[in-house]
PyMOL commands that place a pseudoatom at each C-alpha (Angstrom):
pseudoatom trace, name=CA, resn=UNK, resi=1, chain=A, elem=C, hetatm=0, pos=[-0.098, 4.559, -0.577]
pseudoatom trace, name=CA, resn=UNK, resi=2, chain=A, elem=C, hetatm=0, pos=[2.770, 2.751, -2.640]
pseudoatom trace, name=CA, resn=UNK, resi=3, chain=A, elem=C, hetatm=0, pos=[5.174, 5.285, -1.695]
pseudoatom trace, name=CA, resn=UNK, resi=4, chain=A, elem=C, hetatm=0, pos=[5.101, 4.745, 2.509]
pseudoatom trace, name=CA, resn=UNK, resi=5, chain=A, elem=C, hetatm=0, pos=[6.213, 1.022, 1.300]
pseudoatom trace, name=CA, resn=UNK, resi=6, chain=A, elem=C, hetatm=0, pos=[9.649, 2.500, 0.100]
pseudoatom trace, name=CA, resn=UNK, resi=7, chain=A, elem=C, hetatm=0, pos=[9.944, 3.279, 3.796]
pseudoatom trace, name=CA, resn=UNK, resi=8, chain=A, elem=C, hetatm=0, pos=[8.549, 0.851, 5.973]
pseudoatom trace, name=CA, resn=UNK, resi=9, chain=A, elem=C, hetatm=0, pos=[11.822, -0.453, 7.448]
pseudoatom trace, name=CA, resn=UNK, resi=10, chain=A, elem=C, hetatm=0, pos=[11.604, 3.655, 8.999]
pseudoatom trace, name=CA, resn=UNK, resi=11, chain=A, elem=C, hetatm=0, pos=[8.028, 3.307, 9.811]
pseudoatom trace, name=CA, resn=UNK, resi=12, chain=A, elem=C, hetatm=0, pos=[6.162, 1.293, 12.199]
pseudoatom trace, name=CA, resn=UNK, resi=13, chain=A, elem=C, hetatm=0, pos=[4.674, -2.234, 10.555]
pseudoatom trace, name=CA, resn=UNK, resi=14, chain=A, elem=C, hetatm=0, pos=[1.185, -1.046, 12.393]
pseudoatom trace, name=CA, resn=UNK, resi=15, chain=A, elem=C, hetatm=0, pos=[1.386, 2.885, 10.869]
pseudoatom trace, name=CA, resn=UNK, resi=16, chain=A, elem=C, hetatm=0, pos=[1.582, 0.708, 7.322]
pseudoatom trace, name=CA, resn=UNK, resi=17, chain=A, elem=C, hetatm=0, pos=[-0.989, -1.819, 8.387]
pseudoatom trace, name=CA, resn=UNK, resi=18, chain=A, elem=C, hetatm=0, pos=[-3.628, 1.240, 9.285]
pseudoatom trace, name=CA, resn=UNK, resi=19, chain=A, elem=C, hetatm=0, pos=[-3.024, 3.134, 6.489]
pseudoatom trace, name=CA, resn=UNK, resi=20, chain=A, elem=C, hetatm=0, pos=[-3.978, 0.229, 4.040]
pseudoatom trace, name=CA, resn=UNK, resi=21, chain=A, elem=C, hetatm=0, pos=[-6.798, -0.453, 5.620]
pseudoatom trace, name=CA, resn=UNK, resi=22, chain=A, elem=C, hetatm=0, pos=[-7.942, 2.860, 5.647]
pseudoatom trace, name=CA, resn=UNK, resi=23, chain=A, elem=C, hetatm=0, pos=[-7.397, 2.938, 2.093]
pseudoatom trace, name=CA, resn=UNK, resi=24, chain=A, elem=C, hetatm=0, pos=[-9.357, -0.425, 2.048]
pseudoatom trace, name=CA, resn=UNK, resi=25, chain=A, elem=C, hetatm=0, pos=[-12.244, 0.833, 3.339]
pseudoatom trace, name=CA, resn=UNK, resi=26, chain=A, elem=C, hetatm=0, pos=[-12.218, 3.992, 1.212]
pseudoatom trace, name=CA, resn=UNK, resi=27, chain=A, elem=C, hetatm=0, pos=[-14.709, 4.727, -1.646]
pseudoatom trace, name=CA, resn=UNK, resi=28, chain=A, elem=C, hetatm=0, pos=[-12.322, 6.605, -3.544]
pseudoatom trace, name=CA, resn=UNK, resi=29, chain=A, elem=C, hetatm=0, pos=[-9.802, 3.880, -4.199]
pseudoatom trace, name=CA, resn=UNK, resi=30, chain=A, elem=C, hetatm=0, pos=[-8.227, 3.200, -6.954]
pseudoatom trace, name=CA, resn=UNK, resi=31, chain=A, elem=C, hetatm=0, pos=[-5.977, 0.191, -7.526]
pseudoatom trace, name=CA, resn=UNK, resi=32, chain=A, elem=C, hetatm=0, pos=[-4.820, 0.467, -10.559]
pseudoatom trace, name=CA, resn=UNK, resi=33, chain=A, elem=C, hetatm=0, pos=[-3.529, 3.858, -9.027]
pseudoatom trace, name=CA, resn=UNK, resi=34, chain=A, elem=C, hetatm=0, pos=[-2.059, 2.046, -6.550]
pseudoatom trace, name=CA, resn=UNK, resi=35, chain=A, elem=C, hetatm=0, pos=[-0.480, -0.386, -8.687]
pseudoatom trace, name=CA, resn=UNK, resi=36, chain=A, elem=C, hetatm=0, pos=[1.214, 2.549, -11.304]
pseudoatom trace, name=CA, resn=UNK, resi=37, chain=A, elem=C, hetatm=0, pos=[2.549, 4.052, -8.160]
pseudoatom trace, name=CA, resn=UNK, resi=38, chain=A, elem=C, hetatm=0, pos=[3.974, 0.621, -6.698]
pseudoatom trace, name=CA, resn=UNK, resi=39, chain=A, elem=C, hetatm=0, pos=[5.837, 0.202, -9.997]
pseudoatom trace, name=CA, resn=UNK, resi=40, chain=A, elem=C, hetatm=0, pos=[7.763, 3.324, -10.049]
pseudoatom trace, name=CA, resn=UNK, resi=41, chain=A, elem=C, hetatm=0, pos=[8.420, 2.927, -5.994]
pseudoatom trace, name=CA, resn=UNK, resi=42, chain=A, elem=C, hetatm=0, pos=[9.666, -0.303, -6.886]
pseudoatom trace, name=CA, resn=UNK, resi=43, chain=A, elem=C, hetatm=0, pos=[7.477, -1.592, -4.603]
pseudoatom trace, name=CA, resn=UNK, resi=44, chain=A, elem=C, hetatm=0, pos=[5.174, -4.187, -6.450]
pseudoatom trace, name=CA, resn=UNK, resi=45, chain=A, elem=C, hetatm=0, pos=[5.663, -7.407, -4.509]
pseudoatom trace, name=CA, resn=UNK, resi=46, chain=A, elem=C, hetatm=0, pos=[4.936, -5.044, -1.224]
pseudoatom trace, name=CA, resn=UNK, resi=47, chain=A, elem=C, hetatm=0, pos=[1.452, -3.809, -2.062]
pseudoatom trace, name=CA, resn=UNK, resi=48, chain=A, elem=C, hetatm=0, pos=[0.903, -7.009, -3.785]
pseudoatom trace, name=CA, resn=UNK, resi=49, chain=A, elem=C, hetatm=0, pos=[0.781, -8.448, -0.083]
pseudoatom trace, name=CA, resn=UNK, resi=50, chain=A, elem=C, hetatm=0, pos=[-1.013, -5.969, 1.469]
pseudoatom trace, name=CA, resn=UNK, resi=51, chain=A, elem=C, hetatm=0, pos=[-3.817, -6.215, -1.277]
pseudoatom trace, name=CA, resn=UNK, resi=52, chain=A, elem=C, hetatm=0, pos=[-4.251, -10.119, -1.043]
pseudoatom trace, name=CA, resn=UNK, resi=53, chain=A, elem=C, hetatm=0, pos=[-4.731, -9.915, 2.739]
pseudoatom trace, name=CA, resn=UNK, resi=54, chain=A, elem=C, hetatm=0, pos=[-6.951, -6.478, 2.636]
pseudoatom trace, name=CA, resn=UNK, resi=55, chain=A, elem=C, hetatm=0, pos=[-9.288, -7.410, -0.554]
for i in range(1, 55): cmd.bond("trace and resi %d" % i, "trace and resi %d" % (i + 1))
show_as sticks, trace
zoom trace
């Protein structure tokens, strides 16, 4: 999930916008995951935003 942040200038705001919420709604979620990843993307403040809005 952290790494189609890296990207999203390339991809459509609504692609991003489904895929979290897919990911939202999953039972296999995990955000710590999430977070590890957004730290090496560089993408932190990013997911951050998603997460507040989505959880």
């Amino acid at each position: 999930m952290a790494e189609i942040l890296r990207t999203v200038n390339m991809i459509d705001i609504e692609t991003v916008t489904n895929a979290y919420k897919t990911w939202a709604k999953s039972n296999k979620k995990d955000i710590n995951a999430l977070m590890d990843f957004a730290e090496k993307f560089k993408v932190v403040d990013k997911a951050n935003s998603y997460l507040e809005v989505l959880l």
